[in-house]
N, C-alpha and C positions, 0 to 999 in steps of 0.2 A: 504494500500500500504506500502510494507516496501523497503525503499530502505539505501544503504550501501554506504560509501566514505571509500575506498579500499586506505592506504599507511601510513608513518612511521612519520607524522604529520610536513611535510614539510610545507612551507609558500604554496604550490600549494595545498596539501593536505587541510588544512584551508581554504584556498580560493573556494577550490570545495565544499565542507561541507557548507559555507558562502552560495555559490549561488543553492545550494539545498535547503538551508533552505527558503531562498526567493524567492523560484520559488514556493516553498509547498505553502507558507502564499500567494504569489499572487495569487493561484490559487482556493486558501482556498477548497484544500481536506486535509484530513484524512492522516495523514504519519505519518510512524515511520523512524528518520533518524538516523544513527547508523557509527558512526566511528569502522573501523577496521584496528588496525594495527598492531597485529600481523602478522608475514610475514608468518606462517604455514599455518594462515588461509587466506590469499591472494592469495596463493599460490594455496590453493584448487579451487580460482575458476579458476586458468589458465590463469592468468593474471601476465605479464613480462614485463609491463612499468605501474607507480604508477603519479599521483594518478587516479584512477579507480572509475566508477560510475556504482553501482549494480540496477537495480531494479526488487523488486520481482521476484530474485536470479537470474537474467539475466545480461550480463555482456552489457553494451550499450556505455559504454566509456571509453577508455584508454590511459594513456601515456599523455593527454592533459587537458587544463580544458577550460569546456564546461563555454558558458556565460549564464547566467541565462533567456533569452529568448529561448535557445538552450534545455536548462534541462525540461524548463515548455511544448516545443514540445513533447519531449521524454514522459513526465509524462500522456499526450494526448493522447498517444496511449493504 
């Protein structure tokens, strides 16, 4: 599974990355998690409010940050 925390490393931005990384370990699979923040490449995925939650190049959330029981639903699917 690779997923991506999309924004320009705001304290929201960190805070989302935080609760990706602890939603992975509690769920204990397999992830690569990956800050992007370049804005070219934010940009690509069509995404206009930061910070942005990518999974396996799917865009699943934006503009807000998800709680880490919210991230390990998404990873569920």
């Amino acid at each position: 599974m690779n997923i991506k925390v999309l924004g320009m490393g705001c304290c929201n931005c960190v805070k989302l990355y935080e609760n990706a990384q602890e939603a992975v370990k509690e769920l204990g699979i397999e992830a690569t998690i990956e800050k992007v923040e370049d804005m070219a490449k934010i940009m690509e995925y069509g995404v206009m409010r930061t910070p942005a939650l990518i999974v396996d190049e799917k865009v699943v959330v934006q503009g807000r940050i998800p709680k880490k029981d919210e991230i390990k639903e998404l990873l569920k699917k």
